[in-house]
Residue frames as qw, qx, qy, qz and C-alpha x, y, z in Angstrom:
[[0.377, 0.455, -0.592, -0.548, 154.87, 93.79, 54.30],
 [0.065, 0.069, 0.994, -0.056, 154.52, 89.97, 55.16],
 [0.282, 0.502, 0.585, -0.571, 150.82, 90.86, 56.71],
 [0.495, 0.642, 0.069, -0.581, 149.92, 92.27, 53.35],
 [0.283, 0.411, -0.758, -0.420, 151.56, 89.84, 51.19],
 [0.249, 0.215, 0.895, -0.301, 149.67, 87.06, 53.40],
 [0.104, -0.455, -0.578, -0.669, 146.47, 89.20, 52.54],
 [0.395, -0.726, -0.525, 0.203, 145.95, 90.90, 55.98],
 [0.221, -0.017, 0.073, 0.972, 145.29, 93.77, 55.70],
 [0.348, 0.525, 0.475, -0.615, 141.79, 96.15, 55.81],
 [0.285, 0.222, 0.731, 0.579, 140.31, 95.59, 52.27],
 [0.386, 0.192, -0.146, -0.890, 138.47, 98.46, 50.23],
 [0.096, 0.289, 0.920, -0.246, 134.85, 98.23, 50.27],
 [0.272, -0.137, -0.322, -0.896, 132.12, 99.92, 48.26],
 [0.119, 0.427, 0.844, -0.301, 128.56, 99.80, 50.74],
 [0.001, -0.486, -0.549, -0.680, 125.50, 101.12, 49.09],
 [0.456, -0.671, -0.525, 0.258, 124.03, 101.77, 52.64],
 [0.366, -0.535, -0.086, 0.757, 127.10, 103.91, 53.71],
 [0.406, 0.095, 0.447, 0.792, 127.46, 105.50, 50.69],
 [0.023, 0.655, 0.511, 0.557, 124.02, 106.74, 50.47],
 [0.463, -0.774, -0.281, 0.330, 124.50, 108.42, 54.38],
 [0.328, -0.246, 0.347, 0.844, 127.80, 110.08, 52.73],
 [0.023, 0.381, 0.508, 0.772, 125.48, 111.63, 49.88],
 [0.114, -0.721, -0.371, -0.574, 122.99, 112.70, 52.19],
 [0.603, -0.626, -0.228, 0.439, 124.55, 113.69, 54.51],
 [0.335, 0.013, 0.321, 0.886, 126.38, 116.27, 51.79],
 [0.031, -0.580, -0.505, -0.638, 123.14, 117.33, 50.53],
 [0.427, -0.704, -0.554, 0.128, 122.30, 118.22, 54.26],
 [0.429, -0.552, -0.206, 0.684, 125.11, 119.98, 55.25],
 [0.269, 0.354, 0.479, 0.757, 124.44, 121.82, 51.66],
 [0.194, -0.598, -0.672, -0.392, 121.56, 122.74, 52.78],
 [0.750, -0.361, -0.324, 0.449, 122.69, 124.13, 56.07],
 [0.266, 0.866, -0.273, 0.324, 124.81, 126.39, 54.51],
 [0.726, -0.655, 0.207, 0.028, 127.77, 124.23, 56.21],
 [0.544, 0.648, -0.518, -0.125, 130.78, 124.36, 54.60],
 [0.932, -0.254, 0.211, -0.152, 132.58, 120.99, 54.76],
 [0.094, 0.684, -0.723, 0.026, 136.70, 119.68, 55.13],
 [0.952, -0.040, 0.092, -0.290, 136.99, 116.67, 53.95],
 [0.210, -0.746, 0.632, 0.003, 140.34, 115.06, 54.77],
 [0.873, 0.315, -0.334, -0.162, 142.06, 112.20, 53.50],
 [0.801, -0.528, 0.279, 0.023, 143.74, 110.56, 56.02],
 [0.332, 0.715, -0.602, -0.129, 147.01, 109.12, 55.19],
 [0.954, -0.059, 0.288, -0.055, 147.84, 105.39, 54.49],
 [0.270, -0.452, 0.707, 0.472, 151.36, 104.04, 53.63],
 [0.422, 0.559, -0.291, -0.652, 151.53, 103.29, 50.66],
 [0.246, 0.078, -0.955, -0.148, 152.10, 99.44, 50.46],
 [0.306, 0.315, 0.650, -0.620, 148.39, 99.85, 51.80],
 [0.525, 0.603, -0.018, -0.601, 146.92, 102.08, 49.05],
 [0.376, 0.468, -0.698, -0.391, 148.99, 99.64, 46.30],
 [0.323, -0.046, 0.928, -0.178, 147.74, 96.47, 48.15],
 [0.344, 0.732, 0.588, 0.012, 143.82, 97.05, 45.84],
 [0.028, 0.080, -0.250, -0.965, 145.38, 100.12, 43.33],
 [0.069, -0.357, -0.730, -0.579, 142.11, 99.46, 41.58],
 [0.221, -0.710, -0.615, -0.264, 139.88, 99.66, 44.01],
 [0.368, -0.663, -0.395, 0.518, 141.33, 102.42, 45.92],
 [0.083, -0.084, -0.474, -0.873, 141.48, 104.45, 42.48],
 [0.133, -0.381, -0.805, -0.435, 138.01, 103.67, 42.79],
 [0.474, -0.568, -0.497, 0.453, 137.16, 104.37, 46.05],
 [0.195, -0.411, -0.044, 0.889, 138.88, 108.15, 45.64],
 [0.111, -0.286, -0.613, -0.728, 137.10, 108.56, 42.20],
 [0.271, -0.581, -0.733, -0.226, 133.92, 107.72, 43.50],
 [0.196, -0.718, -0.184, 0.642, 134.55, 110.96, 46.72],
 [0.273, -0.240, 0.239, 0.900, 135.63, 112.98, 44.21],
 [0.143, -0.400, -0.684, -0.594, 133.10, 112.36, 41.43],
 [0.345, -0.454, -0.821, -0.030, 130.75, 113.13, 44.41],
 [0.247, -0.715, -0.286, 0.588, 131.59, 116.02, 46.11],
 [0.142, 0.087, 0.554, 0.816, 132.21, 117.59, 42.71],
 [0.158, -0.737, -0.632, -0.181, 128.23, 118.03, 43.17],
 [0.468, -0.753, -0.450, 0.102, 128.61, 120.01, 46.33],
 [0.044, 0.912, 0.131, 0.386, 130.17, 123.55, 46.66],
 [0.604, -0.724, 0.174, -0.285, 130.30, 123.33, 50.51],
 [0.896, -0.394, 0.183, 0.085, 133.04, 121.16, 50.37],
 [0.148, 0.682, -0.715, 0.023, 137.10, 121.36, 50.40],
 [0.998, -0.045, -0.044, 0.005, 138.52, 118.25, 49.83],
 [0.142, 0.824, -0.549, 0.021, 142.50, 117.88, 51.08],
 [0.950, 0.177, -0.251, -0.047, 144.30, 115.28, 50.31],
 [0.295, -0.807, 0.511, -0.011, 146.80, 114.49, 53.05],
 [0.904, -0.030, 0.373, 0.208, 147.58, 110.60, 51.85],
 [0.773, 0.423, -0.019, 0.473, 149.95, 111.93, 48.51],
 [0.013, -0.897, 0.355, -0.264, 151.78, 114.39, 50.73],
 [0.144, -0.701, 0.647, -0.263, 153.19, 111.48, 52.45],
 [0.958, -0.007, 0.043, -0.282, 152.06, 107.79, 51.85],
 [0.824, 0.293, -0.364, 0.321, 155.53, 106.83, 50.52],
 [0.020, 0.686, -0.486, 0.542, 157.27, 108.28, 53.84],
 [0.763, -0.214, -0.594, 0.135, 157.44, 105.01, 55.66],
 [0.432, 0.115, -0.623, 0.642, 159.16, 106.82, 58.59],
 [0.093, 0.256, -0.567, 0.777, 156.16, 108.12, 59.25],
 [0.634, 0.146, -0.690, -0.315, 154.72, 104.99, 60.25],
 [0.444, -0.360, 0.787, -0.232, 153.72, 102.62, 62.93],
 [0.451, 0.102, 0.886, 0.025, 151.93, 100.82, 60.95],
 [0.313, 0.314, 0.492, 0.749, 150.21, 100.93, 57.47],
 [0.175, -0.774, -0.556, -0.247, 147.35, 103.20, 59.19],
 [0.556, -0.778, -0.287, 0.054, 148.52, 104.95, 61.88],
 [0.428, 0.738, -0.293, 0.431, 150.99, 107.92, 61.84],
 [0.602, -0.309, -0.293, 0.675, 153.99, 108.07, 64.56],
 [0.369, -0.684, -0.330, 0.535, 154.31, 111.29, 66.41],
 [0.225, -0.281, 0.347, 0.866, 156.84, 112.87, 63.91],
 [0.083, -0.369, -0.730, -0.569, 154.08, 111.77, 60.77],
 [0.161, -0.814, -0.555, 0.066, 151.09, 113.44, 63.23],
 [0.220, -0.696, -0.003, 0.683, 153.19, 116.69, 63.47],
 [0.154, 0.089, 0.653, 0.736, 153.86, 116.45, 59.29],
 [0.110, 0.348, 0.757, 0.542, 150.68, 116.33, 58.51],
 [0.239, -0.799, -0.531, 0.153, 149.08, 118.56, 60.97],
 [0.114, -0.510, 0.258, 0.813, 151.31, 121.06, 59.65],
 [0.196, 0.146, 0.792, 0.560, 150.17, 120.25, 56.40],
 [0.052, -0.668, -0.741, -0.040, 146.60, 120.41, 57.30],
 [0.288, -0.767, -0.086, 0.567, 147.42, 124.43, 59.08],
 [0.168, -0.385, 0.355, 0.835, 148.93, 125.47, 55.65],
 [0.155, -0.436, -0.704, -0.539, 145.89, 124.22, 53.50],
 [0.215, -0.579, -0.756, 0.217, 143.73, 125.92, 56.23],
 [0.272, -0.323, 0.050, 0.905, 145.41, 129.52, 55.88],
 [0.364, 0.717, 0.584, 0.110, 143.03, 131.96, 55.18],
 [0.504, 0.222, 0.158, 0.820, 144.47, 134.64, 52.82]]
């Protein structure tokens, strides 16, 4: 909490570069016929609230984007558990218990019916 009240802390970033490799790199795997799981990783939450804006922005701007593209599941593990602090080492990185949570998580959104 200190570290991010200081202001250290990885700061959301919007590159036009990357951004356009992420778009065509969609249109490729479109093309492909590859179907594509796109995971949201999970950051504590006194991460994601450190720039609400621009990480509102940041998700908008995947969403708004893969909204194009068929080929792609998008699963949000970060609101199944950002505010679970316990499973935490730090604001990035899950402990053992938080890598078993969400990798269950990930195995029940994967279930084909």
């Amino acid at each position: 909490k200190r570290q991010l009240a200081k202001g250290n802390f990885w700061k959301v970033q919007f590159n036009p570069e990357t951004q356009a490799v992420f778009e065509e790199t969609l249109g490729f795997l479109e093309t492909q016929g590859i179907h594509l799981f796109l995971l949201h990783l999970p950051n504590i939450d006194l991460l994601n609230n450190a720039e609400p804006e621009k990480s509102a922005e940041a998700l908008t701007y995947i969403k708004k984007t893969i909204s194009h593209y068929p080929n792609v599941t998008f699963i949000d593990a970060n609101s199944a558990v950002e505010s679970r602090h316990d499973l935490f080492i730090a604001p990035l990185p899950l402990n053992p218990k938080g890598q078993q949570e969400v990798t269950t998580f990930l195995a029940d959104k994967l279930v084909i019916p």
